[in-house]
GUZAKOL-594796 format. One line per field, with one value per residue (C-alpha): residue number from 1; z, x, y. Coordinates in Angstrom, 3 decimals, m for minus. Example, Ala and Ser with C-alpha at 12.3 -4.5 7.8 and 13.67 -1.06 7.14 Angstrom:
2
num <- c(1:2)
zz <- c(7.800:7.140)
xx <- c(12.300:13.670)
yy <- c(m4.500:m1.060)
This chain:
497
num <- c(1:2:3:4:5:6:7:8:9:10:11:12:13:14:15:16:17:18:19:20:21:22:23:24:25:26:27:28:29:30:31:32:33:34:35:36:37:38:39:40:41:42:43:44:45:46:47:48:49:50:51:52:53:54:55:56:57:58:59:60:61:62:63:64:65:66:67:68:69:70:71:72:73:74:75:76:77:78:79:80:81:82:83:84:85:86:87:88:89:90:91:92:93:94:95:96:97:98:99:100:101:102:103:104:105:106:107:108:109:110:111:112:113:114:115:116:117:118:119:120:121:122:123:124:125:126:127:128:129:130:131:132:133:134:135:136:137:138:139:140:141:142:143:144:145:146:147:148:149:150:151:152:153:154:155:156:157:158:159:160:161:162:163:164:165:166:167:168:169:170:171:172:173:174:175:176:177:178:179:180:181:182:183:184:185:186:187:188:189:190:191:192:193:194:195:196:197:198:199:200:201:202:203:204:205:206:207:208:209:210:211:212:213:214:215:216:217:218:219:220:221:222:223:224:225:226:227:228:229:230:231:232:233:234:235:236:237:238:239:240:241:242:243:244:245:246:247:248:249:250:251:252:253:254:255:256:257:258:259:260:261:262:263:264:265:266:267:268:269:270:271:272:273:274:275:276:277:278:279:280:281:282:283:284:285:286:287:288:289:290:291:292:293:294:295:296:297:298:299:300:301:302:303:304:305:306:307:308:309:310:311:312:313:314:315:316:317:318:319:320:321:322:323:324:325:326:327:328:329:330:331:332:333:334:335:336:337:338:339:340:341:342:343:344:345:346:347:348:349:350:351:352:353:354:355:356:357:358:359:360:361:362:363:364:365:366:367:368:369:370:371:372:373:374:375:376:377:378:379:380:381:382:383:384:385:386:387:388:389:390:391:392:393:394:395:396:397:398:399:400:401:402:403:404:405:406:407:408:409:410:411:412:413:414:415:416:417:418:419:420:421:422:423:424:425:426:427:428:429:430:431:432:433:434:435:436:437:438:439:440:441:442:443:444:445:446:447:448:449:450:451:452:453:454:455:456:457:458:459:460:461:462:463:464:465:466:467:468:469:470:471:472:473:474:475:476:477:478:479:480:481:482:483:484:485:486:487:488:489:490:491:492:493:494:495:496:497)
zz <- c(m0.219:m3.570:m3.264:m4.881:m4.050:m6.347:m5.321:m7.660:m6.021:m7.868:m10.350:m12.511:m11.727:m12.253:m9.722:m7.715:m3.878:m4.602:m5.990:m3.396:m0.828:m1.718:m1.600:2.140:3.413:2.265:4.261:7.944:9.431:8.281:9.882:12.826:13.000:12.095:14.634:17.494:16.862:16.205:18.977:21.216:19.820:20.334:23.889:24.614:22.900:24.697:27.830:27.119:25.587:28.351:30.631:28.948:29.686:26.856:24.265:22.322:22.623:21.772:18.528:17.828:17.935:16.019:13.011:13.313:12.719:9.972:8.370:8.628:6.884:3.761:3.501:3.531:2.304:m0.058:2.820:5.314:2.265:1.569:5.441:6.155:2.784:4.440:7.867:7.324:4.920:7.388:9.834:7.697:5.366:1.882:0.470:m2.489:m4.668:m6.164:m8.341:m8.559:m7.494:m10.161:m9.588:m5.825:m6.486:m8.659:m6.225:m3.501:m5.221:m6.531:m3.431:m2.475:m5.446:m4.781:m1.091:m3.069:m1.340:m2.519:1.057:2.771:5.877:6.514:8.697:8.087:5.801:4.018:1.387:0.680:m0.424:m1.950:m4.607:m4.443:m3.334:m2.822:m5.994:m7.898:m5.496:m6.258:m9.941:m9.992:m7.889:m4.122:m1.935:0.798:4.666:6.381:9.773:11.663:12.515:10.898:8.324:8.067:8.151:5.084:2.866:4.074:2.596:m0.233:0.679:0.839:4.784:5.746:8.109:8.595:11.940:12.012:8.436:9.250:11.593:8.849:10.417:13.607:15.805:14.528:10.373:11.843:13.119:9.872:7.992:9.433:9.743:6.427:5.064:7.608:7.232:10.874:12.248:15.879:16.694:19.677:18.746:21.870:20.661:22.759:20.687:17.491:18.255:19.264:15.741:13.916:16.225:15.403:11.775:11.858:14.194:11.116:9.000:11.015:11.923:8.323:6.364:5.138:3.959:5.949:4.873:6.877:6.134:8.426:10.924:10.696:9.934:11.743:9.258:12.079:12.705:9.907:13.024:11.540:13.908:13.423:15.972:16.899:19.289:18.623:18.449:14.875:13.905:16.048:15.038:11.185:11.542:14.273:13.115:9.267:8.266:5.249:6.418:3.758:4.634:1.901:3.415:1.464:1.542:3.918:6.934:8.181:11.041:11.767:15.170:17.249:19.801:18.057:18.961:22.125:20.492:17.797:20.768:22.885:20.294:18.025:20.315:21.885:18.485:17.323:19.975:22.673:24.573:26.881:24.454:22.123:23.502:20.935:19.214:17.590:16.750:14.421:12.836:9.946:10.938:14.179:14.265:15.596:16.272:14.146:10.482:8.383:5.690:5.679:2.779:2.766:m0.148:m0.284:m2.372:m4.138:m5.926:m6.254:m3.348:m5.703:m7.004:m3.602:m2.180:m4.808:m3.906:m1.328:m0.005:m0.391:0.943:4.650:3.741:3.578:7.378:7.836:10.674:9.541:13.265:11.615:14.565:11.315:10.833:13.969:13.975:10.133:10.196:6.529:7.495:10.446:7.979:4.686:5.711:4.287:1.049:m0.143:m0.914:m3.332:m2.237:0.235:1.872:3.873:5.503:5.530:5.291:2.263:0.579:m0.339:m0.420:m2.785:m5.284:m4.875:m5.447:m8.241:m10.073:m10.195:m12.995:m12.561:m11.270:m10.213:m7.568:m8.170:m5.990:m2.661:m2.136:m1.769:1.019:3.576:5.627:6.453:9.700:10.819:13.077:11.246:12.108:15.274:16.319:13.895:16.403:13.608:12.592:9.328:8.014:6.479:5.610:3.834:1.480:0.722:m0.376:m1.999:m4.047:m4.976:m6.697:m8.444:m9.680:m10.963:m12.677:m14.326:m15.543:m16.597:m19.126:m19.904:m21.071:m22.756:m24.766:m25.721:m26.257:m23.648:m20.894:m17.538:m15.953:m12.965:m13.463:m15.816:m12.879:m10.427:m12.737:m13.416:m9.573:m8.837:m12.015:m10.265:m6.177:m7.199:m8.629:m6.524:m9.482:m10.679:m7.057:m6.605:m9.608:m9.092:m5.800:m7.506:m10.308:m7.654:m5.722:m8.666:m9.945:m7.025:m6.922:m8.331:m5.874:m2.408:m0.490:3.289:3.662:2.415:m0.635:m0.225:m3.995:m5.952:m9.872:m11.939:m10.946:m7.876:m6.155:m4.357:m2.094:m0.803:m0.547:2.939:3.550:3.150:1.495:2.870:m0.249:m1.212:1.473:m0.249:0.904:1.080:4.225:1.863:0.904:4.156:4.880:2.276:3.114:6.781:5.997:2.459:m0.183:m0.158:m0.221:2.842:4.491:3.761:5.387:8.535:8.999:8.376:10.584:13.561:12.439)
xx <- c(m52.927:m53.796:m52.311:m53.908:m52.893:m53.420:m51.307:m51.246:m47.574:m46.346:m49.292:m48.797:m52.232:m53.120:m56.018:m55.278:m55.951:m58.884:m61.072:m60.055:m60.612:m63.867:m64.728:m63.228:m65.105:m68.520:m67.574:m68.492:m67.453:m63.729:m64.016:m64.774:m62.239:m59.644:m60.285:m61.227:m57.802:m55.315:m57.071:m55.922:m52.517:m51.896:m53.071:m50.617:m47.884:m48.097:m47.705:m45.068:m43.103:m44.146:m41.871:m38.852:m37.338:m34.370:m37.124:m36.108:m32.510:m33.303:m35.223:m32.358:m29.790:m32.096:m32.415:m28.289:m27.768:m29.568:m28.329:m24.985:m25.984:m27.600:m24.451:m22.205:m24.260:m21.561:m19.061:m21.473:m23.116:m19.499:m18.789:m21.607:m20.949:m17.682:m18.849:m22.123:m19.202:m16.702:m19.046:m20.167:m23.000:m23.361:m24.553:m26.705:m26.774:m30.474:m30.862:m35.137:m37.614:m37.540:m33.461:m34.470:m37.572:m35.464:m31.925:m34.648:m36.260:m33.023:m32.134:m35.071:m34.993:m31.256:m32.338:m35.523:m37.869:m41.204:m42.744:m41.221:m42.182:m41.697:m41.896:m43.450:m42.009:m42.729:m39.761:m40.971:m44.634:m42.785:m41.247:m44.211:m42.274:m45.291:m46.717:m43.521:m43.146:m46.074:m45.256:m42.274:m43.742:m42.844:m45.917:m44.641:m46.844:m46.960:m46.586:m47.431:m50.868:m51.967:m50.617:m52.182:m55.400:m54.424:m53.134:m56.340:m58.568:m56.417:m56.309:m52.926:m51.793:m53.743:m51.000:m47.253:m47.443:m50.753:m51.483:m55.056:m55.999:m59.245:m60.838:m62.556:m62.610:m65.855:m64.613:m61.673:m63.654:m65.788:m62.474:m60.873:m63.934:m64.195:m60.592:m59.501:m62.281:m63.510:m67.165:m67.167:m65.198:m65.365:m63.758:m62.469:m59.016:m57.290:m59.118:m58.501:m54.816:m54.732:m56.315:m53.549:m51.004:m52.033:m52.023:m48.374:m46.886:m46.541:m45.438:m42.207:m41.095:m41.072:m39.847:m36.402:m36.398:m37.589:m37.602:m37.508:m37.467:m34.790:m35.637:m31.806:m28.455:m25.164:m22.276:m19.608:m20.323:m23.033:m25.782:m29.115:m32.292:m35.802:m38.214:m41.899:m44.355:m45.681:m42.371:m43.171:m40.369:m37.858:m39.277:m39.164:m35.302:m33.705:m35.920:m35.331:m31.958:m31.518:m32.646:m32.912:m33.136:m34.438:m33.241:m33.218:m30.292:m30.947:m32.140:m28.007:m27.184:m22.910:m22.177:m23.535:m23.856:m26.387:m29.170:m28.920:m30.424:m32.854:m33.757:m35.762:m36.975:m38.741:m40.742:m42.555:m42.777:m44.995:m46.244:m46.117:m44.228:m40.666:m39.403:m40.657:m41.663:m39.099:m36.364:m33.889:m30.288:m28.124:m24.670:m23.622:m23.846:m22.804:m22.213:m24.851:m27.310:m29.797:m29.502:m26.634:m26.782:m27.656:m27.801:m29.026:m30.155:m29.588:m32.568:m31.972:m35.457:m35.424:m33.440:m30.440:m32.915:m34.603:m30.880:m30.355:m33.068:m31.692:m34.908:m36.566:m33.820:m34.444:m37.775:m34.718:m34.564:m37.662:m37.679:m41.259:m42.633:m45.996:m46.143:m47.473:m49.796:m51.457:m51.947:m53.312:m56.433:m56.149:m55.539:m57.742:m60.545:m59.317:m57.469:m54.074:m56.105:m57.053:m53.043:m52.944:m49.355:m47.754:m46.966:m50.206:m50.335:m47.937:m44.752:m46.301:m47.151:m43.945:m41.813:m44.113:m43.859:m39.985:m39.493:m41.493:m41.594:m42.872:m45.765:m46.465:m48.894:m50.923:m48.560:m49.153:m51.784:m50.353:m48.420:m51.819:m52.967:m52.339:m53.872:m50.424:m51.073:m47.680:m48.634:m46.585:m43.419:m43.820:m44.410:m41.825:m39.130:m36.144:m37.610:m38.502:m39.536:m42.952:m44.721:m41.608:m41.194:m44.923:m44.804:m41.175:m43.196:m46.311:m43.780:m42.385:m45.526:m46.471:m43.659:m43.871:m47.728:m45.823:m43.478:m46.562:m48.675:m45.368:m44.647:m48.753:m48.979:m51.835:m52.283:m52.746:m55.947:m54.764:m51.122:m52.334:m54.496:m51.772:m50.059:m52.050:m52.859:m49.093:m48.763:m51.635:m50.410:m47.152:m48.294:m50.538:m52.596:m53.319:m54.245:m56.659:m58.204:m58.936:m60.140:m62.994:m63.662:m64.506:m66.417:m68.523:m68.584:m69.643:m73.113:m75.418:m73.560:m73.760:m76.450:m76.928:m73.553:m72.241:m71.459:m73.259:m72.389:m69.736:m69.964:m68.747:m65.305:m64.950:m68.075:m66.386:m65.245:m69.064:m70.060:m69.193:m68.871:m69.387:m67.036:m67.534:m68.105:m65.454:m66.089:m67.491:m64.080:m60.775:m58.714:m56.369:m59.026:m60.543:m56.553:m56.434:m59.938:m58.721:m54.946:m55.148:m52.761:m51.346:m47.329:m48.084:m49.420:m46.422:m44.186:m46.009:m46.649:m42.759:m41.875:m43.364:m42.164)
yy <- c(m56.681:m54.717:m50.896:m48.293:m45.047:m42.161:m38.957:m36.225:m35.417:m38.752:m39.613:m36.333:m35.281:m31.404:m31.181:m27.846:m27.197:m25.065:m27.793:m30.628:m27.985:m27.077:m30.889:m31.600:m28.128:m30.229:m32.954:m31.993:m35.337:m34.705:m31.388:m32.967:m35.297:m32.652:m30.533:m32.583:m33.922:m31.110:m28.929:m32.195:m31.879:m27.969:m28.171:m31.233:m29.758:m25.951:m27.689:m29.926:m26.764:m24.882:m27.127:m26.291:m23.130:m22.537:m23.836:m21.404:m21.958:m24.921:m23.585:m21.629:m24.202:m26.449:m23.789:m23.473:m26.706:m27.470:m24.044:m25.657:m28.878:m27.338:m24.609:m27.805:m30.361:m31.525:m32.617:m34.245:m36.515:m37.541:m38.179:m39.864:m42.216:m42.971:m43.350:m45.798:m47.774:m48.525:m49.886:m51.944:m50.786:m50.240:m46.824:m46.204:m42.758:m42.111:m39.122:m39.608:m41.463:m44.035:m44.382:m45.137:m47.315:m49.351:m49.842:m51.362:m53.223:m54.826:m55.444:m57.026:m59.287:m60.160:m61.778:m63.765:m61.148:m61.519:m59.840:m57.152:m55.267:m51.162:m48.715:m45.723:m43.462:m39.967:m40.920:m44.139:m42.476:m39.628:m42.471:m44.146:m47.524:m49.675:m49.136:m49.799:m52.711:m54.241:m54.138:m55.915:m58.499:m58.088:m56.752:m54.525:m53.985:m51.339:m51.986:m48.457:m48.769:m45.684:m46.142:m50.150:m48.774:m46.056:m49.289:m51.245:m48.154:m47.563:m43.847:m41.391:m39.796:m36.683:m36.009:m36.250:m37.497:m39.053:m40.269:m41.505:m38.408:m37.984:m41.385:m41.979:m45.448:m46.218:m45.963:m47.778:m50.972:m51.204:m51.275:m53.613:m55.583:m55.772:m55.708:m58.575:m60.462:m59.683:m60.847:m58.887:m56.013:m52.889:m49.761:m49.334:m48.724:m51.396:m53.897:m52.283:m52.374:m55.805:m56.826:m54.866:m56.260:m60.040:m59.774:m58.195:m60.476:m63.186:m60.828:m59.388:m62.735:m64.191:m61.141:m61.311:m57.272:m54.461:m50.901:m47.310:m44.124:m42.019:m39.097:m38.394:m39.686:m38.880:m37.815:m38.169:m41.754:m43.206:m43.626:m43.860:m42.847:m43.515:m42.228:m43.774:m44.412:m48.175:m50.690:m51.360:m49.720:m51.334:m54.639:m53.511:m52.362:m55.212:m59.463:m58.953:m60.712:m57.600:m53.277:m50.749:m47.469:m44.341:m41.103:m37.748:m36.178:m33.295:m35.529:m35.705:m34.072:m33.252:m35.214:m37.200:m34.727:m32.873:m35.728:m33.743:m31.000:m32.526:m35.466:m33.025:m30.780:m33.406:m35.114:m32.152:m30.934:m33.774:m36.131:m33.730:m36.120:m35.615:m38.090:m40.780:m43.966:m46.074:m44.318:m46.561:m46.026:m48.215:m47.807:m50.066:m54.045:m56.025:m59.512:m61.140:m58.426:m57.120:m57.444:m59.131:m56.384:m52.579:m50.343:m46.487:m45.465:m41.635:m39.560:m36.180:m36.000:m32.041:m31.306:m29.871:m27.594:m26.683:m25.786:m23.668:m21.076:m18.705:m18.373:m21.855:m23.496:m23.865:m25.775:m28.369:m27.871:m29.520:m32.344:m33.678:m32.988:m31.792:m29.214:m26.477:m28.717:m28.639:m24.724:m24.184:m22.476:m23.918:m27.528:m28.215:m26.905:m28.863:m31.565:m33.336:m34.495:m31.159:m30.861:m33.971:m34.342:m36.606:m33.715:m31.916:m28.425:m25.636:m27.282:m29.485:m25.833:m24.565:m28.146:m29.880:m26.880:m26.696:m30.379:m31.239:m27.731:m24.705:m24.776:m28.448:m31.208:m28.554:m27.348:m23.662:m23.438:m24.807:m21.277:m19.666:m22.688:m19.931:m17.196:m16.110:m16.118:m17.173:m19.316:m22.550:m20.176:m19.690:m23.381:m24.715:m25.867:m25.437:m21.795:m22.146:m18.984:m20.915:m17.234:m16.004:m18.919:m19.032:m15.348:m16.158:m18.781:m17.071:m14.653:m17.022:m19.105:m14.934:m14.582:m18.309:m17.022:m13.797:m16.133:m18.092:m15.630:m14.264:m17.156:m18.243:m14.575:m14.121:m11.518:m12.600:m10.609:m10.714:m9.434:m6.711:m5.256:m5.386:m3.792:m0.823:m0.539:m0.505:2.430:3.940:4.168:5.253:8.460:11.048:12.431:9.308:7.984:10.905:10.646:6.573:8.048:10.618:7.752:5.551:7.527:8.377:4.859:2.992:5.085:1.483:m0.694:1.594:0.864:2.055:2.605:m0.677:m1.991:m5.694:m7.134:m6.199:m7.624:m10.415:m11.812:m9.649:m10.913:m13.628:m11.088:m9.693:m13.453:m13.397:m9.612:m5.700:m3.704:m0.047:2.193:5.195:8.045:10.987:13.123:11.963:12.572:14.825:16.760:17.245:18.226:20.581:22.493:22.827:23.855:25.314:24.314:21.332:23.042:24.957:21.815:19.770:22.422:23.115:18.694:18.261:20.853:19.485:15.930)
């Protein structure tokens, strides 16, 4: 089963959000999809929150927690390192992708591996494992059924929690039709379910590796979770003789009393369930239960540099629920695609940037993936502050232009205007005066009280609307002709202030 995935997150590509957008708004099929689905999700998921009455105690602890972790990130990696040892398991350190690529696929090699079966896994796309699998000879099946039918297309997730959310029942059937080699087929899901299940039944049974991802890791005890909603993953982590796990290092959590927190919060979050259907605990090895040999492999990838930013930081407390997802106005139009990262949607907007680079692979656009609505914070059941960071970020990818244009010795259009509007608001003369230029200025472009097309560059902004022209009196000097001067003004308005 040939892999051929081609993320600009991993690939290096410099294709920006704006032009992948403008391709998914053409499509109106994906639109469809999109929001038939995430409309189905938000409904769900307000009534299963509505239940709860200390949901946002619960928030509140959740965002606590994981503010803990990243302030002491140092001691719980070292705990959990000592914990997942002693009962057992062996523990990996992975500076990149490439370093973490490379350990598994050692490992695979070591046990004669040329198959191995996963569950599914953002970290194992972030490194792009498959790919790198595939190279050195081992092919590697994904046993989630959405994200089968993504390998089967050779397409990247649109979604966190649902990576094939872009495809209907009916695309479904004709791929797997044709992929599996298929005469009949319904698309009554049932059936399509049943076809996925048969062809993975051989391949759990006769794997001797199988890989997951973690949803968190327990630095009191070394107790690894993984979350789901098929059995896939139970199957993936309990029949194979040898489990490798690739965890980035801020998915611990300090005891294991905190599940009590992260357990109800998670599931609502994404599924819009009570709790998930399978959720799957395992500490180190037991004799004669489950696999013979664990090893976590723990990822830093950029996280170093994300903890670093004061601000950018508590993206770190992310618990991949996709619940921001579900909400974009941005999104539900565009689609995970449109991001050309492995991570879609909000949350995807200011962690791809942080973890690959500021100024790189095109990332500089996914900041301005945003209405800034601030809907993603208010759903976000660990309170990431998603607005903040994005405006944090599109500073920053300003300021990288700024040293750009520095060093090339080129001026940056947009930065010289802001500048010059800034000089401008801050001093009164110079306000009024931009107020009479304008007024004079915008005498070919009013027309019945609207301005309908302004020129060049700027009309992007009358494509879909007026701009109301400059009034032909400013409220100060309608204040001034009513009150007189403008000193006597300011005393008689601050004395009844």
């Amino acid at each position: 089963m040939k892999t051929q995935y081609s993320d600009a997150f991993s690939e290096g590509r410099t294709r920006n959000f704006e032009e992948s957008a403008r391709e998914s708004l053409a499509d109106s099929q994906l639109r469809n999809n999109l929001g038939k689905a995430t409309r189905t999700i938000r409904r769900k998921r307000a009534i299963a929150v509505e239940e709860m009455p200390d949901w946002e105690q619960l928030r509140e602890a959740g965002r606590a927690l994981k503010s803990r972790v990243v302030r002491h990130l140092d001691e719980y990696l070292l705990q959990l390192e000592e914990s997942v040892t002693r009962a057992g398991g062996q523990v990996h350190w992975a500076r990149d992708a490439e370093e973490a690529n490379r350990i598994i696929a050692e490992i695979a090699r070591s046990h004669d591996a040329r198959e191995v079966v996963k569950v599914k896994s953002i970290a194992t796309d972030e490194t792009k494992l498959n790919e790198y699998l595939e190279r050195e000879g081992i092919e590697a099946f994904e046993t989630d059924l959405a994200e089968l039918i993504i390998q089967l297309a050779e397409e990247t997730s649109s979604h966190i929690l649902v990576p094939a959310i872009h495809k209907n029942r009916s695309e479904i059937r004709e791929l797997f039709m044709d992929k599996l080699g298929l005469k009949d087929l319904s698309d009554d899901p049932p059936d399509l379910t049943n076809v996925a299940r048969l062809y993975l039944r051989e391949k759990f049974l006769n794997a001797k590796v199988g890989i997951s991802g973690a949803n968190f890791a327990v630095a009191e005890t070394g107790t690894v979770c993984v979350v789901e909603s098929e059995g896939n993953g139970r199957m993936c982590t309990t029949l194979p003789p040898v489990l490798v796990t690739l965890m980035g290092i801020e998915k611990i959590i300090p005891t294991w009393q905190d599940y009590e927190v992260f357990m109800q919060l998670l599931p609502r979050s994404s599924t819009a369930e009570r709790m998930n259907p399978y959720t799957t605990f395992w500490t180190g090895v037991s004799e004669g239960d489950g696999p013979r040999e664990f090893h976590l492999v723990l990822m830093d990838n950029g996280r170093t540099e994300v903890l670093a930013d004061e601000i950018g930081r508590q993206t770190l407390a992310c618990i991949r629920c996709s619940a921001c997802l579900n909400v974009c106005p941005v999104y539900e139009r565009t689609g995970g695609h449109a991001y050309n990262s492995v991570y879609p949607g909000p949350i995807g907007a200011i962690l791809t940037p942080q973890l690959v680079g500021i100024g790189k692979r095109g990332s500089d656009s996914l900041p301005y993936a945003s209405s800034l609505c601030g809907a993603c914070y208010e759903v976000c059941p660990v309170k990431i502050n998603i607005p903040e960071v994005l405006i944090h970020l599109r500073g920053r990818v300003v300021r990288h232009k700024q040293d750009e244009g520095g060093i090339k010795g080129k001026l940056d259009p947009e930065n010289v205007a802001m500048q010059a509007m800034a000089k401008t608001f801050s001093d009164p003369r110079l306000y009024e005066g931009a107020q009479r230029a304008a007024r004079i200025g915008q005498w070919p472009l009013a027309r019945s009280g609207a301005i309908h097309r302004l020129p060049g560059r700027l009309a992007g902004w009358t494509d879909a609307r007026d701009l109301k022209p400059v009034p032909q009196q400013t409220f100060r000097e309608w204040w001034r002709s009513r009150n007189g001067s403008e000193t006597g003004t300011r005393s008689r308005s601050g004395a009844g202030s």
